[in-house]
C-alpha positions, 0 to 999 in steps of 0.5 A: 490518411493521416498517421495515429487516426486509421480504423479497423475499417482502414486496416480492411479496406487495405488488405481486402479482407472484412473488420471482424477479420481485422478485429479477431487477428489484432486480438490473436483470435483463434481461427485465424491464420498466421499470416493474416494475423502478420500482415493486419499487426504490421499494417497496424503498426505502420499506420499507428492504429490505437484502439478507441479507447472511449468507444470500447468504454462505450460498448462495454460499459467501462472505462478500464480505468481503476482509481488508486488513493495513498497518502503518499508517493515517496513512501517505500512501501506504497511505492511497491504497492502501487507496483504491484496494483499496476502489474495486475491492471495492465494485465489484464487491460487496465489503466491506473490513475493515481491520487495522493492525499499527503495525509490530508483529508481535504485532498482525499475528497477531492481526489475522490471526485477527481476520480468520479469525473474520469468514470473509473470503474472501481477505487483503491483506497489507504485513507489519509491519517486525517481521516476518522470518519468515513460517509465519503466511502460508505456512500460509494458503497451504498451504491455498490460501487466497487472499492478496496481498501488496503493497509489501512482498514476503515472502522466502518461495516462490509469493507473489502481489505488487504492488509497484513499481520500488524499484530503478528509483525510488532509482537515479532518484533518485540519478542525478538528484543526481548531475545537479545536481553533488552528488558525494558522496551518502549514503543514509538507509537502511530496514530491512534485512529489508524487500526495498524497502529493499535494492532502494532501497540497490542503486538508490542503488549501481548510480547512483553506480557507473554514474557513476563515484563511489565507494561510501563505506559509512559514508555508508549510514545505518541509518535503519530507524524512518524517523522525523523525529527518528531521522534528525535524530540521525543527521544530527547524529552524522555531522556531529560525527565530522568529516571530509568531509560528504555534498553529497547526501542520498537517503533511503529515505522522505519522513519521514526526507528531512525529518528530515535538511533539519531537521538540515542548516538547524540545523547551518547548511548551505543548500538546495539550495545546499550540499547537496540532498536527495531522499526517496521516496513523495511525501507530502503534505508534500513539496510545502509544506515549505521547501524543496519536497521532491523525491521518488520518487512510488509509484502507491498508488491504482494499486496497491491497485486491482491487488492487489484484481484479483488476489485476486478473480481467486484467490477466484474460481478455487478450483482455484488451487494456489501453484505459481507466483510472480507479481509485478506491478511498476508504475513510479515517477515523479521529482518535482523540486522545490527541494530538490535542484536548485541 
């Protein structure tokens, strides 16, 4: 018998005991003793026994495979995402397959189908910022296939999502510069079509509002690639029209916060002196640059951890129809650091 090809019947015929046995003792099964559970686990391991995992999938129906799509890798916040999806998955038995589109919408419909070919049993999604209209999901859906979306909440009815509190985390954030003295704020905006973005444009709003500031529209910057140089550039350009110039600065990400200290040293202006600046997802980063970005911290481990919950719930509930809408809103956190606090 070869190594990486034994059976649970190989197992029993070596210890003279029946498969079931072997199968209830690889399990931890109650009602089956210690040793017996010693004896079939060290003949396992010596033989490199693995389950056949496309017979169990067979038996039971399922691959235990969950497809995950992000827009992309290197992003910190995915990143913990994708570590809290994995943490539950393999928990409770399941492997994770993992697509990124980089913001494309070509590559999110090939990853769908990629992830079809391989029978998984259910999808996470954050679509790319490409994406504005959705029948590649609703037509999973239609046949209930299970999937959640998270971060990103599709326009589109009876979805399952995990997001966090966009609003609360830009109001937050806003009103904490308004704290430190900084009256005349401008926003460094995301992607129109992306509903964080106008939740974190209207957090930013309703704080200038409730404090008695003036929403001033050419202070709402497009900044929908939420690059370091795009932001740069729009810093720059803003500067040159001359006129009055923001004393604040929140922008929609922590790529585009750095972006703009970048363009505001050039252009000679001090931090947090003359003007602070607040960003959002708290990256890595933020804590070692100079100086030390203040952020909106998203909970990414907390919410891979629940969308996974989620879907497991569907997956094992194959009845579940899409009548109605859930979404899960987990909390933000205000990070203060050096660069908004004069």
């Amino acid at each position: 018998m070869k190594l990486g090809q034994a059976t649970i019947k190989d197992i029993a015929r070596e210890l003279n005991v029946s498969s079931s046995t072997v199968s209830r003792a690889l399990k931890d099964y109650p009602g089956i003793s210690d040793e017996t559970k010693r004896k079939v686990k060290e003949l396992a391991e010596k033989l490199n026994y693995r389950p056949n995992a496309v017979a169990l999938s067979l038996r039971k129906s399922k691959s235990f495979t969950l497809g995950v799509i992000i827009p992309e890798v290197v992003h910190f916040f995915f990143s913990t995402v994708i570590s809290g999806i994995e943490e539950v998955a393999y928990a409770n038995g399941y492997n994770v397959i993992l697509c990124q589109t980089n913001e494309k919408l070509q590559r999110e419909l090939s990853s769908i189908d990629t992830m079809l070919a391989n029978q998984i049993d259910g999808l996470l999604v954050s679509f790319s910022k490409e994406t504005e209209e959705f029948s590649h999901f609703s037509k999973l859906m239609a046949q209930n296939f299970p999937i959640v979306f998270f971060d990103r909440v599709p326009e589109i009815e009876n979805t399952v999502n995990v997001t966090v509190n966009d609003f609360q985390g830009a109001y937050d954030a806003t009103k904490h510069l308004i704290s430190q003295g900084y009256t005349s704020i401008a926003h460094l905006a995301g992607p129109k079509n992306l509903t964080i973005s106008k939740k974190r444009m209207d957090g930013y709003q309703a704080a200038l509002k409730d404090h008695g500031l003036e929403i001033n529209p050419d202070w709402i910057l497009p900044c929908p690639m939420g690059t370091q140089e795009e932001s740069m550039k729009i810093i720059e350009k803003l500067f040159e029209k001359g006129g009055d110039f923001p004393n604040g600065f929140f922008a929609s990400n922590d790529i585009a916060a750095a972006g703009a200290m970048m363009a505001l040293k050039k252009l000679g202006f001090k931090i947090p002196k003359q003007v602070g600046v607040v960003g959002f997802s708290n990256w890595q980063f933020c804590s070692m640059i100079d100086p030390p970005l203040s952020t909106v911290a998203q909970p990414g481990f907390k919410m891979g951890e629940k969308a996974t919950q989620l879907l497991l719930e569907m997956i094992d509930n194959k009845e579940r129809s899409y009548d109605s809408t859930k979404t899960v809103v987990l909390e933000t956190e205000l990070l203060i650091r050096k660069s908004s606090v004069k």
